[in-house]
C-alpha positions as CSV (number, residue, x, y, z in Angstrom):
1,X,72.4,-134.4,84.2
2,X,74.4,-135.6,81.3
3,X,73.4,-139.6,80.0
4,X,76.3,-141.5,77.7
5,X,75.2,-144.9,76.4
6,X,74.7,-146.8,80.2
7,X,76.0,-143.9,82.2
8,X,74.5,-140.9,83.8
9,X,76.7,-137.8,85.3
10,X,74.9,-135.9,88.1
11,X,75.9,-133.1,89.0
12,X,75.4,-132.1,93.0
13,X,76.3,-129.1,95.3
14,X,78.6,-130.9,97.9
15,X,80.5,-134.4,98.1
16,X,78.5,-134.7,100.8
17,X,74.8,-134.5,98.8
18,X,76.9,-136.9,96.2
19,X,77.7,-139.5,98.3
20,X,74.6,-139.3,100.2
21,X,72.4,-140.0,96.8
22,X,75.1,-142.5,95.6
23,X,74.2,-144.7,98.7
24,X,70.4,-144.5,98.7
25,X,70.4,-145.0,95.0
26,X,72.2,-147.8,95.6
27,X,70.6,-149.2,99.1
28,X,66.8,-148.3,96.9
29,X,68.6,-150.1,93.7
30,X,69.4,-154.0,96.3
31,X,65.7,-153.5,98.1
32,X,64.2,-153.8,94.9
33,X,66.1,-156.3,93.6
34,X,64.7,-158.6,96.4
35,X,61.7,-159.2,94.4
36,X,63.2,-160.2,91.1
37,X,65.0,-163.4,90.3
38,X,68.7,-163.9,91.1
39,X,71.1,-162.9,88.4
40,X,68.2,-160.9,86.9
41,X,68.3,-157.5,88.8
42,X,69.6,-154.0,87.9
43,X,73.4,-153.3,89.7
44,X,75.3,-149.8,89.2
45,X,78.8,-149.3,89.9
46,X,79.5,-145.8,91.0
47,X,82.4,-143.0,91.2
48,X,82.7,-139.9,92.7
49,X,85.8,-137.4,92.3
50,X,86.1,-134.0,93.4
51,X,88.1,-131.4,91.0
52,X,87.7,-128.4,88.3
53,X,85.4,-128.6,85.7
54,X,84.1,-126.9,82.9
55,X,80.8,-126.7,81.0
56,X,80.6,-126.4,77.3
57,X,77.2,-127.3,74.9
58,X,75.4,-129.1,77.8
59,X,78.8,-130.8,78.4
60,X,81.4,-130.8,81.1
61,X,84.8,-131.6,80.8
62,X,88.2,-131.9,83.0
63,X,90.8,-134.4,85.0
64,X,88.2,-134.2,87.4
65,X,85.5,-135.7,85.2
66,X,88.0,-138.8,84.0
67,X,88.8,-139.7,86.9
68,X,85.8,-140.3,88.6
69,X,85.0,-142.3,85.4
70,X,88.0,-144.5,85.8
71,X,86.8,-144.8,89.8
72,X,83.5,-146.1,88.8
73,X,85.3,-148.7,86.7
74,X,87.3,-150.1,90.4
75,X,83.6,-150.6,92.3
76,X,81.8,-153.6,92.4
77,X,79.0,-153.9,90.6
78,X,76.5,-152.0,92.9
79,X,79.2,-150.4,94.8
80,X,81.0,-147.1,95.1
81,X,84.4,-146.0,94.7
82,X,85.9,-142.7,96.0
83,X,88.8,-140.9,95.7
84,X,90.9,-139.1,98.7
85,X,89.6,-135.7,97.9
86,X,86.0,-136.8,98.7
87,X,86.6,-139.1,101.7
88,X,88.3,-136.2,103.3
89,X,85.5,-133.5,102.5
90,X,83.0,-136.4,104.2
91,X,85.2,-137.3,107.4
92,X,82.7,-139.0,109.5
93,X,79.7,-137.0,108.8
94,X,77.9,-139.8,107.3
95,X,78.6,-142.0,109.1
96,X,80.3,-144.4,106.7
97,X,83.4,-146.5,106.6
98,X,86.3,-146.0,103.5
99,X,88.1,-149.1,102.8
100,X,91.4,-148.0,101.1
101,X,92.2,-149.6,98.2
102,X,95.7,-147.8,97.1
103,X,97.0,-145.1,94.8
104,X,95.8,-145.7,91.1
105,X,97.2,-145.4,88.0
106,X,94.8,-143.5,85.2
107,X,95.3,-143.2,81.8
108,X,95.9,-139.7,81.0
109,X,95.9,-138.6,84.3
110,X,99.1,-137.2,85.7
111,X,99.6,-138.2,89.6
112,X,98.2,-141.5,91.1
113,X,94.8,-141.3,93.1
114,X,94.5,-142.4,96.2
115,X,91.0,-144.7,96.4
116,X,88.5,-145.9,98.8
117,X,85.2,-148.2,98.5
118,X,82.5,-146.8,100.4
119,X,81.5,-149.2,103.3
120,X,80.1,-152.3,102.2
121,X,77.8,-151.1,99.2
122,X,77.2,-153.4,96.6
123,X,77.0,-150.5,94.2
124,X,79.0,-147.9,91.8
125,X,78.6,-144.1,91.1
126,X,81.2,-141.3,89.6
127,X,80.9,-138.0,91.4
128,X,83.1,-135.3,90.6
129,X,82.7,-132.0,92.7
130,X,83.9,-128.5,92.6
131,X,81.2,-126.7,93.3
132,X,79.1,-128.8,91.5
133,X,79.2,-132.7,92.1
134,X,78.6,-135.3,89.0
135,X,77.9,-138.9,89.6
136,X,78.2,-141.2,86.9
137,X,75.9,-144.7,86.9
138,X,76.6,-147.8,85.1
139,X,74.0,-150.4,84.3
140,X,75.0,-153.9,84.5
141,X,72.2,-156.1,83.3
């Protein structure tokens, strides 16, 4: 686990395991918000990439990473936003529906990604996986 300011990359085995925590995090993150004042409770928004990475000083680093940055930046705030890659290594196995959202443009990135929002989350994580999986959180206060 790697924390940056208001962000946090996980790293996971499997897209599957990513997504999987992304959506509990953020089902456990709205159930607790229930008890506190509107406008006053904790939202993530929340991206998850699959890609090749490398580690270096406690650090890891690739396309893969950026992107699933920039894909936290398209999800609502408590929601999650995917890229092709990972809604194809999860299929139907969770259960969960991909609403696509088009190919997007990132800075620095090559070719256009094509992106989904998972289901009807109201919440955001990053994931990148190779054989590792990272998932990046975002506080909004």
């Amino acid at each position: 686990m790697h924390y940056a300011g208001d962000a946090i990359l996980a790293m996971f085995d499997a897209a599957i395991d990513a997504v999987s925590c992304a959506s509990a995090v953020q089902q456990d993150i709205a159930d607790r918000n229930h008890a506190v004042p509107a406008g006053r409770g904790l939202q993530f928004r929340i991206g998850i990439n699959t890609g090749d990475v490398f580690e270096d000083r406690d650090d890891v680093f690739a396309d893969g990473v950026n992107i699933a940055a920039r894909l936290e930046g398209l999800a609502q705030p408590g929601g999650i936003c995917v890229s092709e890659a990972v809604r194809s290594a999860i299929g139907r196995k969770l259960g969960i529906e991909f609403q696509y959202i088009g190919e997007q443009a990132f800075k620095n990135i090559d070719e256009p990604v094509r992106s989904y929002i998972v289901g009807a989350a109201d919440a955001a994580i990053i994931l990148l996986v190779e054989c590792l999986a990272f998932m990046v959180f975002t506080l909004q206060i």
